[in-house]
C-alpha positions, 0 to 999 in steps of 0.5 A: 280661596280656591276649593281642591279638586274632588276626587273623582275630578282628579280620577277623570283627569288622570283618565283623560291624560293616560287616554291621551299618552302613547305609553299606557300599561294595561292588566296583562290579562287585556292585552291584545296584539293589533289586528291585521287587514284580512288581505294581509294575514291570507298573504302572510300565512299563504307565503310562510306555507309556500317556504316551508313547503319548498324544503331546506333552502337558507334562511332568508336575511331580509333582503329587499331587491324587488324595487330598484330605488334607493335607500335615503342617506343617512342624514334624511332617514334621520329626519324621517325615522330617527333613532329613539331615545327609548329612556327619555320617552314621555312617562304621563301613561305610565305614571298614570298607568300606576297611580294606585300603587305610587301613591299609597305611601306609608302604608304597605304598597306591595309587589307591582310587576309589569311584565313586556315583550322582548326588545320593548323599552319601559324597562329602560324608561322606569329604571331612569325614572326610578332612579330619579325618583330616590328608588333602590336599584336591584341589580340582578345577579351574574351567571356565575351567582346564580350557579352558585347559589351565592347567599351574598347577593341576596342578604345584600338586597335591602328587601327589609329597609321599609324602602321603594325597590325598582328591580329590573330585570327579573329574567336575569335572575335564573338559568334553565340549569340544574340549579339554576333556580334555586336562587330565585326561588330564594328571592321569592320566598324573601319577597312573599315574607318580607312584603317590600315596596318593589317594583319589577319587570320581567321579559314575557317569556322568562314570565310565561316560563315561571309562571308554569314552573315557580307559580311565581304569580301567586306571590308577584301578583297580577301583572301590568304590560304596555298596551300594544301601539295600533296604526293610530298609535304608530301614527302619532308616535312615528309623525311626530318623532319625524315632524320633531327631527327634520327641518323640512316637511316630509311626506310619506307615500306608498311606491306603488300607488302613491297613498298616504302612509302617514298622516300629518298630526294636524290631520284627521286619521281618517282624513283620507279615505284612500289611505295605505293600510302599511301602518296596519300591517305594521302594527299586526306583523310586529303585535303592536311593539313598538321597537319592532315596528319602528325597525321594520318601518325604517328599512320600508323607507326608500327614494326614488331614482328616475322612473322608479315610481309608478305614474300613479305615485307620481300624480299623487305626489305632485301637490306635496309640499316639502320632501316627497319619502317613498315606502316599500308596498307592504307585499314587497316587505321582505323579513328575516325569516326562517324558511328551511334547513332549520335544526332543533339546536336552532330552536333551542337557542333561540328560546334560551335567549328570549327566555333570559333577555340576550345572553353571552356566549359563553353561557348559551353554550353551558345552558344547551344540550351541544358542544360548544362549537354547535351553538357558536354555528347555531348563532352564525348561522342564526346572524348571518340570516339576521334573525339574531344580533350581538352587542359587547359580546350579547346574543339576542333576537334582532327585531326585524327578525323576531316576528319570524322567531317567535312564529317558529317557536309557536309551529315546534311546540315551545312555551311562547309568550303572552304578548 
């Protein structure tokens, strides 16, 4: 008969697996964004002083038209940067990750928080595995419950039931209204009394934000956060999601000098000595989130029409077996950005939708201090830069453009967030 595994062994175990997984959640308290190659940040602060100093000129949407080569069809930059399943991501880490508090049992759990960063996705990735798991869903309270403070939402909320709670999405459960907290504030005085099993995630600037108003720490507790994707973690995760998708072996070569982008994942990271430093760039412009990274990785991706690429990315290129993509050198990297002709109300939109998670229309404009019509010009001003988005009728921050947006909120003074 076998003998059960020590304790310690199965710690170990559980050390080894979550060290090995993509997706690990870390105290917020330890996160640290990535950082970049020196050359990079003095580049990348010398040129946002260069367009700040050049005075009210548009914003900038993006728009790359240095190098004369052409984007891949569809079907190629399919194989080579396929779109995520951000629900269907592996769950090793992040169960690993929490460990302590799923396996307490009968006895009194608690609140585990995890707090990410906007347009990340373990929040999608929990809530189908709570789901599956038999943990109650907390849907969040609509606008219009919240301005009225509707006691009906939460005397519905099963926080009594002895039962696993998953609620996911803590930002969508007040507005910066004049009454816009008291719900909430009702909620966590129903948590801090009742002690439920509940698990939780809120948006980090919705967290930061209640954090310095409700203290809602000192009931949530000390949260958890994903751990920032490094170029070692972009590697594995963006090689491999190509290495899956397409039925050709793909090599990824800068269009300037021919180094390599990404490894293989049967080669070393630092196999190559003369390897690009793009995935380090990468991870610092996007501080490590992984949705943001992948959008800007896959506007990098380019091919190249005849005698577009440099001798020496040729001569590189010339051994490759399989399908040669070309990335944009990083210095050629252009991002929505906001160089000019800014306005306060542009400011104000923007941390409204970050602070809340997106939001409709119809509510920005009941949150600020503007007519209507300004907020609709805000936002369309806002688009057409790409530095904001909508979806069945949903405002938010494109993540190409949210490097951008998060800078500027820093430079005018707003309550940024933690990650």
């Amino acid at each position: 008969m076998s003998q059960p595994e020590k304790p310690q062994n199965r710690e170990a175990g559980r050390a080894v697996e979550a060290e090995s997984a993509l997706w690990n959640l870390i105290p917020l308290s330890e996160f640290k964004p990535p950082a970049g190659a020196a050359p990079e940040a003095v580049r990348s602060g010398l040129h946002d002083l260069w367009q700040r100093l050049r005075g009210s000129g548009p914003h900038r949407d993006g728009t790359e038209t240095d190098l004369e080569m052409d984007r891949p069809s569809q079907k190629l930059l399919d194989w080579a940067a396929p779109q995520p399943d951000w629900a269907a991501e592996e769950m090793t880490g992040l169960e690993s990750s929490l460990h302590s508090w799923l396996v307490v049992g009968a006895t009194k759990a608690g609140v585990q928080t995890i707090v990410e960063a906007p347009l990340a996705i373990v929040r999608e990735r929990l809530e189908r595995w709570a789901v599956g798991q038999g943990y109650s869903l907390l849907p969040p309270p609509t606008p219009e419950q919240i301005l009225r403070v509707d006691p009906d939402w939460l005397n519905a909320l099963p926080l009594g039931s002895g039962q696993r709670l998953f609620l996911p999405r803590l930002e969508r459960c007040f507005l910066r209204h004049h009454n816009g907290l008291d719900l909430l504030r009702r909620l966590i005085e129903q948590i801090d009394r009742l002690q439920p099993d509940l698990l939780l995630v809120c948006q980090s600037w919705a967290w930061r934000y209640l954090c310095q108003v409700e203290q809602i720490d000192a009931v949530l507790g000390a949260p958890l956060t994903p751990a920032s994707f490094g170029d070692a973690e972009l590697n594995r995760w963006l090689c491999g999601a190509a290495e899956k998708s397409s039925p050709y072996d793909l090599v990824f070569r800068e269009a300037s000098t021919g180094k390599t982008v990404l490894d293989t994942l049967h080669q070393s990271h630092s196999d190559d000595p003369n390897r690009s430093f793009f995935l380090k760039h990468l991870a610092a412009r996007s501080r490590g989130n992984p949705r943001v990274a992948w959008d800007i990785w896959r506007r990098s991706l380019l091919t190249a029409k005849d005698s577009t690429v440099e001798k020496e990315a040729e001569e590189a290129a010339a051994g490759d077996k399989g399908y040669t993509l070309w990335v944009r050198p990083w210095d050629e990297v252009q991002l929505p950005d906001l160089v000019g002709g800014t306005t306060p109300l542009d400011g104000m939109v923007l941390y409204a939708l970050l602070q809340h998670g997106g939001l409709p229309q119809a509510i920005l404009a009941d949150l600020l201090p503007a007519a209507i019509s300004q907020v609709v010009y805000s936002l369309y001003q806002l688009r057409r830069a790409g530095l904001v988005q909508t979806e069945s009728d949903e405002w938010q921050p494109t993540p190409a453009g949210y490097p951008a947006v998060r800078r500027f909120l820093a430079e005018e003074g707003f309550l940024v967030d933690d990650l």
